[in-house]
N, C-alpha and C positions, 0 to 999 in steps of 0.2 A: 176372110169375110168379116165383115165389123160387126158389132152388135149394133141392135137399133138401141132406144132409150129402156126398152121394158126389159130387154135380155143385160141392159146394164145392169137393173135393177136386182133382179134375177144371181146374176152372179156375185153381188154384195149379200147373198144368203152363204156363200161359201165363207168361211170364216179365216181362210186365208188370203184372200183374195179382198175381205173386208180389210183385213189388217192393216192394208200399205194405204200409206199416205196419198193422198189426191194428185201427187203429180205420179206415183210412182205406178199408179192405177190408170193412168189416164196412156200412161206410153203404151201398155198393155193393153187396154180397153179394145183398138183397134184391131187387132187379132185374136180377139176371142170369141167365140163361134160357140151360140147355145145351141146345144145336139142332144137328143132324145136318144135314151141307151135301153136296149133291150134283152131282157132276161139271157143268162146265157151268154151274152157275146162276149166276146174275146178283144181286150183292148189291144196287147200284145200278147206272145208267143213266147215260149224259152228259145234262148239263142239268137234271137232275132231285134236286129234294129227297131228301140222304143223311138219313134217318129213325131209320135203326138204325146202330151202332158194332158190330165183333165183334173178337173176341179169339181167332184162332186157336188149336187146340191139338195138332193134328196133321192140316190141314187146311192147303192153299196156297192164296191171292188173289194169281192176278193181278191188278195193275194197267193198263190197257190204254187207251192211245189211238186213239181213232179220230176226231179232228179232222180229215183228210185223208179224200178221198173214196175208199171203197173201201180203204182202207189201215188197218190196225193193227197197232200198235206195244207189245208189253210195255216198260215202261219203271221197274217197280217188281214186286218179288215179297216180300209179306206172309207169313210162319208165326207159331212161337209165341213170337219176340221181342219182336212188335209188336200192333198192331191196325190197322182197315177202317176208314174216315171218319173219317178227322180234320179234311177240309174242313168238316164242321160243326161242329167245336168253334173253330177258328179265324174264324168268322163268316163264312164263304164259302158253305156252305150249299149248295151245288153245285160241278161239277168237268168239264173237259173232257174228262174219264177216266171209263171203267166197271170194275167191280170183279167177277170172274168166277172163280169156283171151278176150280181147276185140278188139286187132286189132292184127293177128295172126302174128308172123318171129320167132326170137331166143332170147334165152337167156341161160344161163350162170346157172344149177343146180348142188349144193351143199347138201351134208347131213347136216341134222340142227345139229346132237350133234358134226360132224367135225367141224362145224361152231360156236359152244359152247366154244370149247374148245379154238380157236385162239379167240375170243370172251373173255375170261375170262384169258386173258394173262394183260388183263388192258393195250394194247400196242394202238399201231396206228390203227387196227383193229375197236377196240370198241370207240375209239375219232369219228372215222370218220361216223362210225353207228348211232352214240349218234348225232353227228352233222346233220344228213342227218335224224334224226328221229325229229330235233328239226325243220328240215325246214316242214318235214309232218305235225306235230302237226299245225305248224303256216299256212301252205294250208289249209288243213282242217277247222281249225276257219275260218277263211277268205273264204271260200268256203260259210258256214254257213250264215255269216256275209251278205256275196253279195246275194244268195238268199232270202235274208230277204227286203234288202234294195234297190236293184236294179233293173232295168227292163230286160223283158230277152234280148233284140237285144245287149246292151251293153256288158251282161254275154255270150252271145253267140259268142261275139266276141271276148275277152276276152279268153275263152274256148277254141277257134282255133287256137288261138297265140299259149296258152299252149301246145296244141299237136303238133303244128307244130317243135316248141322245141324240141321236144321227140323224135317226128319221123325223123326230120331235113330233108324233104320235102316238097314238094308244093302240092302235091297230099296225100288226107285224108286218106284213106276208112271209113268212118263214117255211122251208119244207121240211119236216124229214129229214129229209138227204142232205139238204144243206147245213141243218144245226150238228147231224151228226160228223159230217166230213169236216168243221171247225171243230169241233166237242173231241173227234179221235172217238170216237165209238160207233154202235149199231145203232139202227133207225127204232127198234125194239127199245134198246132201254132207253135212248130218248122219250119214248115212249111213257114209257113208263115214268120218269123223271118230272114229264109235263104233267103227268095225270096227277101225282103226288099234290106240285104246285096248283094245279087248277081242284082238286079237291080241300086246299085250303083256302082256297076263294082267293088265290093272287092274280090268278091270267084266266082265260078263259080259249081250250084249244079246240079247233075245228078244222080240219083240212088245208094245209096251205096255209094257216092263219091264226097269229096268237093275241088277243087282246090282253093288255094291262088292266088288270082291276083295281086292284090294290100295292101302289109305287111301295105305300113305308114299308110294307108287309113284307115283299120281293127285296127291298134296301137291307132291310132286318134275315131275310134266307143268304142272302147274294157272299159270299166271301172276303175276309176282307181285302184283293186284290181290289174289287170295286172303288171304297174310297179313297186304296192309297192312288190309285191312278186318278181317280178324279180330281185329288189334294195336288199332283203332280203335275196333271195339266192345268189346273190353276194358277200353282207356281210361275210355269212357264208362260203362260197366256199373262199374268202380271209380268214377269218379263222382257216379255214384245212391246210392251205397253212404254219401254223404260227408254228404248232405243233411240227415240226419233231425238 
C-alpha cells in the first residue's frame, strides 16, 4: 500500500527513514504503509518468520526475551531512531526475542523481503541500517553493563531521559510493570525509586504516567551510561552524515 503525501510526511519523523537520500527514500516510499500500533501487540513471535520491518515514529518496541522459562527479559528498546526486524535483513530470518508494543501511536510497516532486496543493493539503505544496528549493539551492552553496576534511582533516571528522546515529550505513559520488566526488578521498588525522584521535584508520578519536570535535574541523577550513549549516537549520526 503506498503512502499518501501526509503519511510521507509522517515517516520522515523516523530518523532513519530521514537519513537516506531522496532517491533512496523514494524507491521505498512506495511500500511503506503508516499503521497504528496498539499497546501490547506483538510484532513478531520467537522462532518465527520476522515478515514485516517497522519504523517507529512515536511508538516504543520492546525487545524481549524469553528464552528462559517463564522469565522475560527487555533487553533492547526501539523508537523513532531505529527500526523492528533486522533479523531479516541480516539473513537470520528469526530471532530468540519477540517484539511487543509498549507505548502505543505509529509507525511506518514495510514487507521484510521488499526490504531485502533495497537492503542488498549495498547502497545508503544498508550503511545506515548497519550504522543504527551498531548504535543497538552498543545500547544493549551498556544496558547490561549499568545493570550490573549501578543503583537503580540513577538507571531510573537515566531510563526517562531515554524515552523521553523517543517520544520527544514531557509526558510518559509508563506502567509499573513495564519500567520494572526493563529495570530487572519489582513494581515495589520501582516504586519507590519514582517517589524518591518525584519528591525532588524531577518527574511527577501518577498512575500509568510520568511527567518530566525537571530535564537538568534528571541529566544531573541519571548515570553516566546516559551521556556516553548520547555522545555515541552522535558520533554515529555525524557518521551517516559522511557517507553520501
Amino acid at each position: 500500500m503506498a503512502t499518501d503525501f501526509l503519511d510521507q510526511d509522517l515517516a520522515l519523523n523516523n530518523q532513519l527513514l530521514a537519513s537516506l537520500p531522496a532517491e533512496d527514500y523514494q524507491r521505498l516510499q512506495p511500500y511503506l504503509e503508516h499503521v497504528n500500533l496498539t499497546l501490547g501487540q506483538v510484532l513478531y513471535e520467537v522462532g518465527e518468520p520476522i515478515t514485516h520491518a517497522y519504523f517507529p515514529i512515536r511508538s516504543l518496541i520492546s525487545l524481549i526475551s524469553s528464552a528462559l522459562e517463564h522469565s522475560e527479559t527487555e533487553f533492547g528498546l526501539v523508537g523513532n531512531e531505529g527500526m523492528v526486524g533486522i533479523p531479516a535483513l541480516l539473513g537470520g530470518e528469526s530471532t530468540l526475542s519477540s517484539a511487543i508494543v509498549q507505548v502505543a501511536d505509529s509507525a511506518m510497516k514495510i514487507d521484510a523481503d521488499i526490504l531485502k532486496v533495497e537492503f542488498a543493493r549495498g547502497g545508503a539503505l544498508q550503511r545506515q541500517v548497519l550504522l543504527y544496528f551498531q548504535l543497538f549493539l552498543t545500547q544493549t551492552a551498556q544496558n547490561a553493563a549499568c545493570m550490573v553496576h549501578h543503583q537503580l534511582k540513577p538507571r531510573l533516571a537515566r531510563w526517562l531521559l531515554s524515552v523521553q528522546d523517543r517520544l520527544e515529550c514531557d509526558e510518559l505513559p509508563l506502567t509499573q510493570k513495564y519500567i520494572a520488566l526493563l529495570l530487572g526488578t519489582r513494581r515495589a521498588t520501582i516504586t519507590e525509586a519514582a517517589g524518591h525522584l518525584q519528591q525532588a521535584g524531577m518527574i511527577r508520578y501518577s498512575r500509568g504516567r510520568i511527567t518530566i519536570l525537571d530535564r537538568d535535574a534528571l541529566e544531573q541523577a541519571a548515570c553516566e551510561c546516559y551521556s556516553l550513549l548520547r555522545a555515541e549516537q552522535s558520533r554515529l549520526r555525524a557518521a551517516s552524515q559522511t557517507i553520501y
